[in-house]
Residue, then its C-alpha position, 0 to 999 in steps of 0.5 A: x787884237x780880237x775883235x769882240x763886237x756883238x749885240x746879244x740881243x741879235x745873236x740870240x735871234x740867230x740860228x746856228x747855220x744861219x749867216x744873215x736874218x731881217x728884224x721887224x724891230x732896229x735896235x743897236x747903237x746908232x752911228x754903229x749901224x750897218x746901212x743895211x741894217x738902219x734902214x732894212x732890218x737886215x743884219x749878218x756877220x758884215x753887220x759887225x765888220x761894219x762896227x768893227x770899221x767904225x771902231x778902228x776909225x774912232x780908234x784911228x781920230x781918237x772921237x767918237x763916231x756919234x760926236x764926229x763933226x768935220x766943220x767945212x764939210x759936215x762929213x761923218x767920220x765915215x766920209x772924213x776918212x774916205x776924202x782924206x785917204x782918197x787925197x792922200x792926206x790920210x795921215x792927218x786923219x790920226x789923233x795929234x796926241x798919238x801921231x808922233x809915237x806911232x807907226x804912220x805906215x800901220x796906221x795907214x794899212x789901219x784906216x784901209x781896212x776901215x774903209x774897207x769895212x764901212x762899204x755900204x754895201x755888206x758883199x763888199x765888206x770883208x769878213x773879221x778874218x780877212x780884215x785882220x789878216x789885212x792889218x796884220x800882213x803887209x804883203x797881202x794885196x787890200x782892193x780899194x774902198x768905194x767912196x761911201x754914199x752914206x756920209x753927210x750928218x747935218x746942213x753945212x752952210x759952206x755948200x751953196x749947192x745944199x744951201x739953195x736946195x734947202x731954201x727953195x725946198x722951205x719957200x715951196x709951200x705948194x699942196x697937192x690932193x688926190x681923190x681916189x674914186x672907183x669905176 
C-alpha cells in the first residue's frame, strides 16, 4: 500500500526545503482536514498523515467520514473508533461485509495507526513512513492514541448534559452594548 494523498493545489505552495506553510485561503475536502489546518491555515506533511488516518478508518468501517453518523452518540468517525478501541471493542468498528474473511489482529494494528494518525495535534501524528512501518511490522512498539478533542458532529438528544446546555443557551435572550469613549 502506497499512500498517495495530496492536494496539489497546496503542494504548489511549497517550497523544496520546506516542512510546514500557513495559508490565508483553507481549501480541501472537509472531514479530511487536519485540525490545524481547518481552523489555522496551517498545513505540513502531518496534514496528509491526518488524511491518511481517515482514510484507513473509511476503509476499516467501510463509510464515508462526511456521512459517518453513530446514533447514540453523534460521534464522528473520528470519535467512534477512539471509544471502541479504548473499550476494547475495536472489532466491532469493521465493516460486517469483511468482518469474517479478514485478519482481525491486521485489522486491529490498522485502526491504531489510525488513531494514531488523526492526533489533534500534528507533533504527535506520526510521519507516512512511520505509519507504514506500524502497520506492517507486528513487533514494532506503537504508543497509545489520546482521546480526540475534536469528535461530536451534530446535537444528540440522548445527552442530557447537551440538551440543557442548548435549551438554556436558546431561552437566554439577554444583550449586552458597549460604548467606547476616549479620555
Amino acid at each position: 500500500m502506497d499512500p498517495k494523498i495530496s492536494d496539489f493545489g497546496m503542494a504548489r505552495i511549497f517550497g523544496a526545503e520546506q516542512n510546514q506553510e500557513n495559508t490565508i485561503r483553507v481549501v480541501g475536502t472537509v472531514g479530511y482536514m487536519s485540525p490545524e489546518y481547518a481552523m489555522e491555515g496551517i498545513f505540513s506533511v502531518k496534514s496528509d498523515v491526518y488524511s491518511f488516518g481517515i482514510l484507513l478508518l473509511e476503509i476499516i468501517t467501510g463509510e464515508r467520514n462526511s456521512n459517518f453518523r453513530n446514533k447514540e452518540d453523534s460521534i464522528n468517525i473520528v470519535g467512534y473508533a477512539y471509544k471502541l478501541w479504548h473499550k476494547g471493542d475495536a472489532q466491532n468498528l469493521i465493516d460486517p461485509a469483511v468482518r469474517e474473511t479478514c485478519s482481525i489482529s491486521e485489522v486491529l494494528r490498522c485502526i491504531h495507526v489510525a488513531l494514531l494518525c488523526v492526533q489533534d495535534l500534528a507533533y504527535d501524528r506520526p510521519d507516512i513512513l512511520s505509519a507504514i512501518k506500524m502497520m506492517f511490522n507486528e513487533g514494532t512498539d506503537m504508543p497509545r492514541p489520546r482521546q480526540p478533542t475534536f469528535t461530536v458532529q451534530g446535537y444528540s438528544s440522548n445527552n442530557s448534559a447537551m440538551k440543557s446546555s442548548a435549551e438554556y443557551l436558546i431561552t437566554d435572550c439577554g444583550v449586552t452594548i458597549t460604548g467606547i469613549q476616549g479620555r
